[in-house]
C-alpha positions in Angstrom: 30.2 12.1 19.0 31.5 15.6 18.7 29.9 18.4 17.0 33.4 19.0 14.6 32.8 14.6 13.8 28.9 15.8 12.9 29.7 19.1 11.0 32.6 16.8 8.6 29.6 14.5 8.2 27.3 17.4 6.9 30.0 18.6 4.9 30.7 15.4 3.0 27.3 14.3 2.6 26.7 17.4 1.2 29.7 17.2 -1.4 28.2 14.1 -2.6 25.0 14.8 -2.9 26.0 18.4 -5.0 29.1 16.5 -6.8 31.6 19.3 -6.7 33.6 21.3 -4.1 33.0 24.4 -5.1 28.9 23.8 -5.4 29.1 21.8 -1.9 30.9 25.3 -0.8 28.3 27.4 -2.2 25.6 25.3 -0.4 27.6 26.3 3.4 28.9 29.6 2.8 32.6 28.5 2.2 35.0 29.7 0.0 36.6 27.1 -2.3 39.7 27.0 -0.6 37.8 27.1 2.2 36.3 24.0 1.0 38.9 21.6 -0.3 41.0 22.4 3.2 38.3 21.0 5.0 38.3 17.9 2.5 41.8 18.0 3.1 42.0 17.8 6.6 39.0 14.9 6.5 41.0 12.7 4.2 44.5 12.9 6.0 42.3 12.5 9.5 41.4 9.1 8.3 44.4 8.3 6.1 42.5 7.3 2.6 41.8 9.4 0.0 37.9 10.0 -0.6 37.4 11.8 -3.3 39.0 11.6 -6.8 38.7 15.5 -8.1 38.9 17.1 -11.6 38.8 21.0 -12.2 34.9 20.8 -12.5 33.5 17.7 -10.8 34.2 15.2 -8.2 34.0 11.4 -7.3 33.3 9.2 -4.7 36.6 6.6 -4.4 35.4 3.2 -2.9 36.6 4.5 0.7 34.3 7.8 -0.2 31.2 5.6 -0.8 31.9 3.7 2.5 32.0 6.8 4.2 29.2 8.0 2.5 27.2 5.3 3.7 27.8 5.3 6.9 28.0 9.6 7.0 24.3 9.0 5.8 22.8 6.8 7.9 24.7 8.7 11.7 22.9 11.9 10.2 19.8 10.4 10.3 20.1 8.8 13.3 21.2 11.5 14.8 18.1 13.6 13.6 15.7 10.7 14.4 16.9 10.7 17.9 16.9 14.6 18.8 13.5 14.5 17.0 12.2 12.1 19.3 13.6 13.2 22.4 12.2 17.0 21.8 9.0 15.8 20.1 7.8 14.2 23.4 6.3 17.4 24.5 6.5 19.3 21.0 2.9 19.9 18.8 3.6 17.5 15.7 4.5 19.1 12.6 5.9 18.5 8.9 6.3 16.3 6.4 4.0 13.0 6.8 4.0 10.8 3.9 1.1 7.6 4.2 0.3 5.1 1.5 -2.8 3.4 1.7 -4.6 0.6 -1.1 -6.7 2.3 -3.9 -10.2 1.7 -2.8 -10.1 2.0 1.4 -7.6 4.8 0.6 -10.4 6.7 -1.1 -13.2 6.2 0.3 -12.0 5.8 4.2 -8.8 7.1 4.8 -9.0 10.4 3.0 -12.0 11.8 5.4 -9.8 10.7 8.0 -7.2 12.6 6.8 -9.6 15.6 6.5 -10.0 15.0 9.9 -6.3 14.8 11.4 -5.2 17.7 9.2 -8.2 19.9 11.2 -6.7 18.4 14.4 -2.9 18.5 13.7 -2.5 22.5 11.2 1.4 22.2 11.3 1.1 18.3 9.9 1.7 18.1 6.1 -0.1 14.8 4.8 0.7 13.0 1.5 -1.3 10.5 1.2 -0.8 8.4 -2.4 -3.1 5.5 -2.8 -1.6 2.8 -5.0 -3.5 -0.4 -6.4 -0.1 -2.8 -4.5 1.8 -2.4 -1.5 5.0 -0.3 -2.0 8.1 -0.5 -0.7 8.3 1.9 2.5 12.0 1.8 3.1 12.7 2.0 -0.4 9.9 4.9 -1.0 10.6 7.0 2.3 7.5 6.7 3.3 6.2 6.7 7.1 3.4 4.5 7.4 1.0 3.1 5.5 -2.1 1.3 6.0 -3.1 -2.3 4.8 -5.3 -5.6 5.5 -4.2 -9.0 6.0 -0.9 -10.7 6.1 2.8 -8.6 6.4 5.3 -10.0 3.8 8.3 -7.9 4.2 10.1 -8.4 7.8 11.5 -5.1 7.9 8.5 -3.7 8.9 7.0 -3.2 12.0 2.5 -3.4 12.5 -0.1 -2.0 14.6 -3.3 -4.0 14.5 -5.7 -1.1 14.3 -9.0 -3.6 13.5 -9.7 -7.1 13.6 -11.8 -8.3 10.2 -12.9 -11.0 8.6 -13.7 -12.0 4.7 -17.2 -13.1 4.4 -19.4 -14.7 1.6 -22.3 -12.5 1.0 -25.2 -12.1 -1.7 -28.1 -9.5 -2.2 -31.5 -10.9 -1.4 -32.0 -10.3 -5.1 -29.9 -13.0 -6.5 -30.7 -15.3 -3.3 -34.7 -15.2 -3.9 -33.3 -16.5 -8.2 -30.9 -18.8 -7.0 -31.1 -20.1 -3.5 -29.3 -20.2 -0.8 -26.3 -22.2 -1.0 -26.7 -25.2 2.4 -22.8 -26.5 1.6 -19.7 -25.1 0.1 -20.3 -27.6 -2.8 -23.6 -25.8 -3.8 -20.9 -23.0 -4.8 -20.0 -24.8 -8.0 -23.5 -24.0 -9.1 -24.1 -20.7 -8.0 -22.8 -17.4 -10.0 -19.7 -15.9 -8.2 -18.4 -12.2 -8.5 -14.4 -13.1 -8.6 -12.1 -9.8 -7.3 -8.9 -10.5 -8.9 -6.2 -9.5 -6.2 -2.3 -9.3 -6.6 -0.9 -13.2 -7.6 -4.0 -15.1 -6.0 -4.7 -18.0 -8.4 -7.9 -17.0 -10.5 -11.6 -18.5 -9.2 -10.2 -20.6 -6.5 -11.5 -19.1 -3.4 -9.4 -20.4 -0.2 -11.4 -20.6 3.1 -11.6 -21.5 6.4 -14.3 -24.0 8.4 -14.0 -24.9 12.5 -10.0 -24.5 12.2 -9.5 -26.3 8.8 -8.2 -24.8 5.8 -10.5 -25.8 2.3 -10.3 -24.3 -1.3 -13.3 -24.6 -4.0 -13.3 -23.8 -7.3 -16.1 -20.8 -8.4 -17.0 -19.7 -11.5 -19.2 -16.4 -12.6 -19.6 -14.3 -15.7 -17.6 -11.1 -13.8 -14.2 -10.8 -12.6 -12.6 -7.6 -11.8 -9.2 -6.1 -9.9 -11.2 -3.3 -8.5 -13.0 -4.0 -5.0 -16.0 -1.1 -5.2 -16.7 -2.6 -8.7 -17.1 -6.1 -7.3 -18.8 -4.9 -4.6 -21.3 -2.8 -6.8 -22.0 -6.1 -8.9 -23.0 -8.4 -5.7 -25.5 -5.0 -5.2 -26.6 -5.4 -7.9 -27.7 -9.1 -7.7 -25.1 -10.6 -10.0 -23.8 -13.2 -7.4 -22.0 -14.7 -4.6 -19.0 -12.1 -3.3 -16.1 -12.2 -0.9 -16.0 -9.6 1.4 -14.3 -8.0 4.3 -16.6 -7.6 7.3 -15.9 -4.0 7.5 -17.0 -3.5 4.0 -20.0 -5.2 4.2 -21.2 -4.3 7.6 -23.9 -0.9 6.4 -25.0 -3.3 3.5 -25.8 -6.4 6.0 -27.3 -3.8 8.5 -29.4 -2.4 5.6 -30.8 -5.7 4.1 -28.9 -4.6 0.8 -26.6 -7.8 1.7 -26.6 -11.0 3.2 -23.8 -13.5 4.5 -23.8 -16.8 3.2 -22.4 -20.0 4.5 -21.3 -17.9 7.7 -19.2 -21.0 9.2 -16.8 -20.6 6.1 -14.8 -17.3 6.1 -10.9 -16.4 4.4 -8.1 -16.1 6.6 -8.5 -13.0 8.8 -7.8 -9.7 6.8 -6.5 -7.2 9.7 -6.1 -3.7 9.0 -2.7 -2.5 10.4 -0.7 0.3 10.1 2.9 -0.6 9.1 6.0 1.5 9.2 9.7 0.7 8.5 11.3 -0.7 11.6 13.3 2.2 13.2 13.8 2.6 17.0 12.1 6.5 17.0 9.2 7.9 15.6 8.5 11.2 15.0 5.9 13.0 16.9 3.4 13.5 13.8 3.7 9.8 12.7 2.9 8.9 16.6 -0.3 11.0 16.4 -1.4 9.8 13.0 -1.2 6.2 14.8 -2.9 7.0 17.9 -5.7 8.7 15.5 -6.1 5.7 13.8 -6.5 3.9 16.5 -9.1 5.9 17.9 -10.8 6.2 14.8 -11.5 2.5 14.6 -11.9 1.9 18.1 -9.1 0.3 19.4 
């Protein structure tokens, strides 16, 4: 590609986004004639008209949106790929935008944050913490962090730490109750149900030497918030489902036990996902590799 293809790129990218000729000329220190020349000598290069214009504003013809889309998506190719050749050896810098879910957002990955932004000045993080994945490609965002299974194929993952969903009590409830010898001494036991996504309500899907079982629980409290569920199985109310990671200070402590350990839910991985393009910028590569060492590995 030449740099005159690239600058009539710029130029009509830019019309589209300002909608006019003589704002688009404004926006790169052209005059207006100046301007709709250049449009000019675009539209009889490629022998279709692009742009239907009026005295004040100016739209995209079917050809023009074609063009559009591909003018779009060269541009940023072309930035992702100088970007990644000059970032090899380049301190990272700029925008970083990272989503991460509610509760592990919070509580884990804004220190960490803290942390990078001490390590990396000329980073800028955003970090938004949403109760549901998001759509990356459709949100612009650069990576984001999550447990468990990746639905959408566009993405690309990084397992940053293996983990496990446990059942766990406090030695509170245990010393009322028992503890439970079978999965079917769950159907009389008290279970704290964290309502997640779709999942069906109270029917808790597990795993035992390779074979997949469901059983049906039951408990007084319910909730869609994971520290609140967690602060009720403190608390002695009953039998919880839990990520290793989560409970591993409250097992070390005593404040929590695991029950039936043979039986846990289908592994729930944290990864960090970002949308599948072949170059990544040089702060997205270090918040990656920070990750990883934060977690061990």
């Amino acid at each position: 590609m030449n740099n005159d293809l690239a600058s009539h790129l710029e130029f009509f990218v830019l019309l589209a986004r300002h909608g006019s000729l003589s704002a688009a000329a404004r926006a790169l220190d052209l005059t207006p004639p100046a301007a709709t020349k250049r449009l000019a000598q675009l539209e009889e290069r490629l022998g279709v008209r692009l742009v239907n214009r009026t005295t004040r504003t100016s739209s995209l013809t079917p050809e023009g949106e074609t063009y559009l889309h591909y003018a779009t998506r060269i541009l940023a190719d072309l930035h992702e790929m100088e970007e990644a050749v000059s970032s090899t050896r380049a301190v990272p810098r700029g925008l970083l935008r990272v989503n991460a879910s509610l509760g592990f957002g919070r509580t884990t990955i804004a220190p960490l944050v803290s942390t990078f932004a001490q390590r990396y000045p000329q980073v800028e993080v955003q970090l938004d913490v949403t109760d549901r994945p998001v759509d990356l490609v459709a949100g612009g965002i650069d990576l984001a962090i999550r447990f468990g299974e990746l639905p959408d194929q566009r993405l690309i993952a990084r397992r940053i730490m293996s983990n496990r969903r446990l059942l766990c009590a406090s030695p509170r409830y245990l010393e009322r109750h028992g503890m439970p010898a079978s999965l079917a001494d769950l159907a009389s036991h008290r279970c704290i149900v964290h309502r997640q996504n779709d999942e069906a309500h109270g029917v808790w899907r597990l795993e035992h030497e390779g074979r997949a079982v469901s059983v049906k629980v039951q408990g007084a409290l319910s909730s869609n918030d994971g520290d609140i569920v967690l602060g009720w199985a403190l608390d002695g109310h009953g039998i919880l489902v839990r990520s290793e990671w989560d409970l591993a200070k409250y097992v070390d402590s005593g404040r929590l036990r695991i029950v039936l350990p043979g039986y846990t839910q289908p592994e729930a991985d944290l990864f960090v996902v970002y949308p599948s393009k072949r170059w990544q910028s040089a702060r997205a590569r270090a918040f990656v590799d920070f990750l990883v060492e934060q977690f061990g590995g």
